[in-house]
Every structure is written in structure tokens, then in C-alpha cells.
N, C-alpha and C positions, 0 to 999 in steps of 0.2 A: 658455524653460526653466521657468518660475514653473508652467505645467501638471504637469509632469510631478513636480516639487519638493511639491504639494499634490495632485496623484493620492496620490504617495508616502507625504504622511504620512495622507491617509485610510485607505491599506490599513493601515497600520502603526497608526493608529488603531483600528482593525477589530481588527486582532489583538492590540494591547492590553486592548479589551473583550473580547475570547473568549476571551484569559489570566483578569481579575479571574474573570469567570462559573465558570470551572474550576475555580478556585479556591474559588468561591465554594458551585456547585452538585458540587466533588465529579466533575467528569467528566474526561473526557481533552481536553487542552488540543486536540486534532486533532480533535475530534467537535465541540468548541465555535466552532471556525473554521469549521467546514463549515456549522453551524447558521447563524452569525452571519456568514458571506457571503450565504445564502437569503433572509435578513430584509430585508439591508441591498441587494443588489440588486431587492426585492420593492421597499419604501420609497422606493427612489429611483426606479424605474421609476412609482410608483403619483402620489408627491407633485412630482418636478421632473422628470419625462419626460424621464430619461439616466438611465445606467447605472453599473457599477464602470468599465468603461476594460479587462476581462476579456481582452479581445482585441490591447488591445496591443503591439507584440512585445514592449518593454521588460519589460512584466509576464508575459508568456508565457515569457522566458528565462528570467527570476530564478524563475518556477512550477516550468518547466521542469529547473533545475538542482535546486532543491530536491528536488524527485523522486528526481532519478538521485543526489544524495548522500546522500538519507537511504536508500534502497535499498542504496545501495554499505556505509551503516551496518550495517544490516541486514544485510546476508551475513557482515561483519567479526567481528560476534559469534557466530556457529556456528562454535564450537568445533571444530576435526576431529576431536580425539580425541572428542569425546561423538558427532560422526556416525559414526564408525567405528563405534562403541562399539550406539549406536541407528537405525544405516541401516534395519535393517527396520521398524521404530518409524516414524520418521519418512518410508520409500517408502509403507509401505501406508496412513497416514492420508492421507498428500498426495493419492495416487492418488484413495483414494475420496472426497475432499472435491470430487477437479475432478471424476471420475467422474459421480456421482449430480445434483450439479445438473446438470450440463454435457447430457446425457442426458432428464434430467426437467422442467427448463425447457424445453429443443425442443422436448419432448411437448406441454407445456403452451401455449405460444404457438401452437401449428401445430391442435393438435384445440379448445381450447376458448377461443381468440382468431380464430383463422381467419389468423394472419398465412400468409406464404408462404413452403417451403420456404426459399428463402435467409436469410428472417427471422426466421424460428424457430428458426438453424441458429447463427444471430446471436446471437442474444437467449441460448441453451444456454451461447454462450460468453464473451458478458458477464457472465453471472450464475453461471458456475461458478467463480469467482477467487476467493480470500482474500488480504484487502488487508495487504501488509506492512506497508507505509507507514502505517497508522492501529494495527497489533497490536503492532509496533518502539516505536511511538511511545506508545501506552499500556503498553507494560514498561516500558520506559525510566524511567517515573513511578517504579516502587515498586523496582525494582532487579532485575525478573525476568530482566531479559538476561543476566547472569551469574547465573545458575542451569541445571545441565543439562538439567531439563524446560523453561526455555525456552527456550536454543539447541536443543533438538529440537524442539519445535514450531515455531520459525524455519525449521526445516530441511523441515518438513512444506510452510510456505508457500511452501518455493521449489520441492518439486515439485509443487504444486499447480500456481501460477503457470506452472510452464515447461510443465503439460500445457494450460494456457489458452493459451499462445503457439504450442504446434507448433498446437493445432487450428487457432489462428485461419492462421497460417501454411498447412498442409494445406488446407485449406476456402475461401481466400480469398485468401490473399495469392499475387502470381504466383513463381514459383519460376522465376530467372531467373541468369545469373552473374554478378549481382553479390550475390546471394545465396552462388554459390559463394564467392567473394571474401571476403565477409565471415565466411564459415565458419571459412575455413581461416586469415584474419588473427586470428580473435578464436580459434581453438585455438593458433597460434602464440604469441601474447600470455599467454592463460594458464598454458603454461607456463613461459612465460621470466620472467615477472612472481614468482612466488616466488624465483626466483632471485637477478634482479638487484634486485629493490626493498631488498632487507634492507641489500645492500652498498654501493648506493648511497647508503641512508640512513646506514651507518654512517660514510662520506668524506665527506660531505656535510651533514648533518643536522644539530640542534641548533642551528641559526642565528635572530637574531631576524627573517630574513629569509623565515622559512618558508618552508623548500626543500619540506619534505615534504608538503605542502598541494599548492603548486604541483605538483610533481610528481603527483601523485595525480588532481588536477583536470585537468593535460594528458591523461591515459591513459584516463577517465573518457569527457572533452570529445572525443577524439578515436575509440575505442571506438563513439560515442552517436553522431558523426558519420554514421561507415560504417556502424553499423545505421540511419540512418536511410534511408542511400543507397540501402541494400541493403531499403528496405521494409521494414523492422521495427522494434523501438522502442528509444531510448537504455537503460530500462530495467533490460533482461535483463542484457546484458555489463556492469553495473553493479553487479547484484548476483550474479554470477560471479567479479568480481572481487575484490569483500567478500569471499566466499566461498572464493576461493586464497590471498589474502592475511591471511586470522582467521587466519592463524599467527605471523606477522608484525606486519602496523601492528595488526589486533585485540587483542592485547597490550599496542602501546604507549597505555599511558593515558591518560599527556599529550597525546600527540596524538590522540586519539581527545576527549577534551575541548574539545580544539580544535575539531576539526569540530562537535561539536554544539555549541557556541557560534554557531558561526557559521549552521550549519545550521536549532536551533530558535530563534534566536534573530532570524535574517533571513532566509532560504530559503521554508521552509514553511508560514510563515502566508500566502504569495502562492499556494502550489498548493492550499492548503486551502480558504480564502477564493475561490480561485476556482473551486474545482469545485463551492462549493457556490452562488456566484455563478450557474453554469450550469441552475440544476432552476428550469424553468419551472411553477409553481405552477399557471398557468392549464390549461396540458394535462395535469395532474394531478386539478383538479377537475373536468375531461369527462370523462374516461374513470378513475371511481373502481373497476371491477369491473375492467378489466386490470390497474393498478397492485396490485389487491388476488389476483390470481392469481399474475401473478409474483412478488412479496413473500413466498407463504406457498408457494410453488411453490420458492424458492429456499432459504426456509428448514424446508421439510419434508424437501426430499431431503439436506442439509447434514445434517440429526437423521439422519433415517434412515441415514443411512451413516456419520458419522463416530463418533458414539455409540457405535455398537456394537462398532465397532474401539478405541475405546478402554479398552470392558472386556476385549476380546479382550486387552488389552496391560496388565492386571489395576489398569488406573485407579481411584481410588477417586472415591465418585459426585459429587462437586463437582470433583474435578480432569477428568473426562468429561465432564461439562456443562460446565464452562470451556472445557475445547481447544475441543468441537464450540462454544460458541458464537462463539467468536474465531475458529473456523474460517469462521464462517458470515457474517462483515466481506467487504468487501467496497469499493474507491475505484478503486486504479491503474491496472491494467491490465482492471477492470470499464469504468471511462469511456475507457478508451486502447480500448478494443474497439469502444464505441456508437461512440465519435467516429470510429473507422474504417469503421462500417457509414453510419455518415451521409455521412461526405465520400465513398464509394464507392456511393452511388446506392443499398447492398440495403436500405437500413431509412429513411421516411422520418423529419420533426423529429417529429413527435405522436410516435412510437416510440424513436425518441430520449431525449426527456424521458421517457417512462416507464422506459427502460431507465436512462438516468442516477435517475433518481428514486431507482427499486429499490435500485440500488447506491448510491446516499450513505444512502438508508434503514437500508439492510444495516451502511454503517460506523457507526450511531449506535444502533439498538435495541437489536441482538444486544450491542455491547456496553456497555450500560445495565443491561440484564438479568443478564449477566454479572458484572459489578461489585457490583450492590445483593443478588443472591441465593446466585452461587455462587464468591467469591473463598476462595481455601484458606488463610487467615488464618495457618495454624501456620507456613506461611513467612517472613511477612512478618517475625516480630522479628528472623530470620537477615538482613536485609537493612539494615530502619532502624530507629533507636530505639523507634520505636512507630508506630502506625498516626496516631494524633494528628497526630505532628511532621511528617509525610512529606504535603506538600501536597494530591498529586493521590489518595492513598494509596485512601482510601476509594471515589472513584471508577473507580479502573483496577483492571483486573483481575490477579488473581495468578502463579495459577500456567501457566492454561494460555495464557499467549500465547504466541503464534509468532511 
């Protein structure tokens, strides 16, 4: 057991140095795990020929969980009443964010890479996504989640996201019944799931036993299961279920506290860490003209389309350039895509690493740029004392996270 006790506390070392740096440099503690798994897999690959231990299951679980509860965070906080309120808001940016890359990426892999039909079809739908899990987790810094610009930009990332799943679903995954199965379990589920969770927690609840974790983590874990049965990913009915439930446990604070304690505090510096573990540097310096087509391929049709929708929706110019550049992140369901066109034969590793590249690219430039140029400052005193006091303040972006 002493391996797995000293894997442990290296990651956890890892992610204490990509906390001080955040701290340090000002960025979002989730950009600086990503950075600071690349290095530290680079370094050890370079100087003692081994690795992070990335593939682990132990560490693929605890990645893997991380994921699905900070997703399920993530939906918890879209407010209904502000989606109600900005359903059209938040359908038609979602749309065109998955839209315009999803579309202009294929174009671009297929006419001026030469890949092939299937992988250019691929590469459209890795690179069309906007990553929750890094735009959740830079609000989260400055207190933009409870704000209704950004539970509707939250709300934008999940149709964004859920039109990255049907394509890859439509396009690739087989449509079989246990797909039906899992349909009709996980509509079952969400509706019964507002119902009985409130009541349950109210007979049950308040213990130092933490019923309502557990509970939550069963429905989650079990949920994540059948989609995985059913070929597709823990993710989605994860943050579906945030998403029924923001009326309920979104609310409760306490326990919402909880979770991300437990969450950023031991969850997702393993999924971070790892995916940034994942980008082979070497197949990035062969092929620097594809990495550099897709990168400005993903983030020109991101501009082009989300931009303009958001003057259409009388954005003011820094709050427009914000959404679109938080629109234009990109990690979860970017790498849950590559990693599916790799294990299924259409894309091989060299396209892989370029497509993962892209997208942990995408969760760290756009929002760098975002943060230093176009944060809407008049927010922030509504939120923390001052921009001073608030740690990651000056590094995370303001208003337009989703």
C-alpha cells in the first residue's frame, strides 16, 4: 500500500503547488492544475522515465468522481427562476457556441489538414464544447455563481454541452436499447428526484452522518453507471440533475459547502492534474501548423458566433467579450470526445494529442485573456469586499462565466 499512499500524496502535492501559483499568478486554481500536471508529467517522463500513475483506476475514479460532482455543482446553481426568466438568452448562445465551432472545426480538419471524414467529424465535436467544469470553477472564485448573468451563462454551457453529446451520440455512438433504457430511467429519475429529495432530506437530514451527501452520491454514482452502460457519459445526468434539483439542495448552502469542500478540496485536482497529465508535448512540437489551425479554428468561430449574439441580447462590450471568451474553454466533455474517437479506432494518438492539446489550450488562454482584459469589475464589490481580499479575484473572470 506505501505506492499508492506516496502516488497520493504526490498528486495532492501537485495540487498544492497549483493552488500557491493561483494564488500566486492570479489564475484560476483549475487552469493552474492543468498547467501543473503537463510539466510534472513532461519532468518525470524526461528525468526518471515514469509517469503520474494517470491511468490508475484508483486515480481514474477519484478523477472521475470529481468530474461528475463538480458538474452536478454546476447545474445546482441555475437558478429556474432566472432560466425561466432567460431561456431565450441562454438557448440561443448555447446553440451558437456548439453550433459555429462544431461546424467550422470539421471544415477546417477535413479541407486544410486532410484528415478524414470521420475525423474531421470528430475533431467539430471535440472542439465545439464549453467546459463547465473550468467556467463553474473560475466563478466560483469571485462569487459569480450567484449572480443571474451567471446562472444564465451556466445555463448557456449546458446547451452548449448537451448539443456536443447528441452530436457525438447521432454521429458515432451506437443507438441501441440500452440507450433506450437509459433514456427512459434517467426521465423517470428526473422527475421524481424534485420531488422526493426535498422530503427525504427533510426526515432525514441534518445528521452528522451525512445522509444527504450520501444520498446524492448514490443517485449521481448510479445515474453515471447506466450511462456508462448505455454508452455515454457519467457526466450529462449529472448535470441534469444539478439542474432539477437548483431548487432544492441549490439552495441549501450548508450543504452545498459541503460538497465543495470536499469536491475542490479532494476531487478535482485529480481530474485536473490529469488531464493535463494527458497532452503529449512531443506530438505537439511535430505537427505545430495543425495545432495552430485548430486552436484559432476553434477560437475564431467561438468569436464569430457567440459575440454577436451577445449584443444581439444588448451586452455591454466587456460583458460580450467575457461570455464569448468563457464560451470559447473548453476540458470535459472536449477530452471525454477525443478520448472516445481514440478508443473507437476513428482518430488516431498524433490526433488525439492535438485535439486534447486544443482543448486544455482552450481552458487556459481564453480564459487568461478574459480575466487580465475583460472582467466587469462593477460587479465584483456586490460580491467580495474588494478585489484585493478575494484570492483568485483578479485572476477569474467576472461576469460572463457560465
Amino acid at each position: 500500500m506505501y505506492e499508492v499512499w506516496g502516488m497520493a500524496a504526490l498528486w495532492l502535492g501537485l495540487a498544492l503547488v497549483a493552488t500557491l501559483l493561483s494564488i500566486r499568478l492570479r489564475i484560476a486554481t483549475a487552469l493552474s492544475e492543468i498547467v501543473v500536471g503537463t510539466v510534472a508529467q513532461l519532468l518525470l517522463g524526461v528525468f526518471l522515465a515514469t509517469s503520474l500513475g494517470a491511468d490508475q483506476p484508483w486515480i481514474k475514479f477519484l478523477s472521475g468522481t470529481g468530474a461528475i460532482v463538480l458538474t452536478f455543482l454546476a447545474g445546482a446553481e441555475i437558478d429556474p427562476d432566472v432560466f425561466r426568466q432567460k431561456w431565450k438568452e441562454a438557448s440561443v448562445i448555447g446553440l451558437i457556441s456548439f453550433a459555429a465551432p462544431f461546424l467550422g472545426c470539421t471544415a477546417a480538419a477535413y479541407y486544410l489538414l486532410g484528415w478524414t471524414v470521420r475525423a474531421s467529424w470528430l475533431a467539430g465535436v471535440a472542439l465545439s464544447t464549453t467546459s463547465v467544469a473550468v467556467v463553474y470553477a473560475v466563478m466560483l472564485e469571485l462569487g459569480l455563481n450567484r449572480t443571474d448573468f451567471g446562472k444564465t451563462v451556466l445555463a448557456a454551457c449546458f446547451i452548449t454541452d448537451l448539443g456536443t453529446v447528441i452530436a457525438l451520440g447521432l454521429l458515432f455512438a451506437p443507438f441501441t436499447i440500452r440507450t433506450v433504457a437509459f433514456a427512459a430511467v434517467a426521465a423517470i429519475a428526473f422527475v421524481a428526484l424534485p420531488y422526493l429529495t426535498p422530503r427525504f432530506f427533510r426526515k432525514f437530514g441534518g445528521r452528522p452522518s451525512e445522509v444527504e451527501t450520501k444520498f446524492l452520491l448514490l443517485v449521481l454514482f448510479g445515474l453515471g453507471a447506466l450511462a456508462a452502460w448505455a454508452e455515454s457519459e457519467a457526466v450529462l445526468p449529472a448535470y441534469v440533475v444539478g439542474m432539477v434539483l437548483a431548487g432544492t439542495v441549490g439552495r441549501d448552502h450548508a450543504l452545498i459547502r459541503r460538497l465543495r469542500t470536499l469536491t475542490f478540496g479532494f476531487l478535482t485536482p485529480f481530474y485536473f492534474l490529469r488531464a493535463g497529465s494527458y497532452v503529449s508535448v512531443s506530438a505537439i512540437v511535430a505537427a505545430p501548423f495543425a495545432l495552430l489551425v485548430l486552436f484559432l479554428s476553434k477560437m475564431a468561430t467561438k468569436i464569430a458566433g457567440v459575440y454577436p449574439a451577445t449584443k444581439f441580447f444588448r451586452y455591454a462590450q466587456k460583458e460580450g467579450m467575457y461570455t464569448t471568451l468563457l464560451m470559447s474553454t473548453g476540458l470535459t466533455f472536449g477530452s471525454i470526445s477525443a478520448l472516445f474517437g481514440l478508443t473507437h479506432g476513428i482518430i488516431d494518438k498524433g490526433q488525439y494529442s492535438l485535439l486534447l492539446a486544443v482543448v486544455i489550450g482552450s481552458a487556459v488562454v481564453p480564459t487568461i485573456i478574459a480575466n487580465a482584459y475583460f472582467v466587469p469589475k462593477y460587479l465584483l464589490p456586490k460580491l467580495v469586499p474588494s478585489v484585493k481580499t478575494a484570492p483568485a479575484a483578479a485572476g477569474m473572470g467576472a461576469k460572463a462565466e457560465g
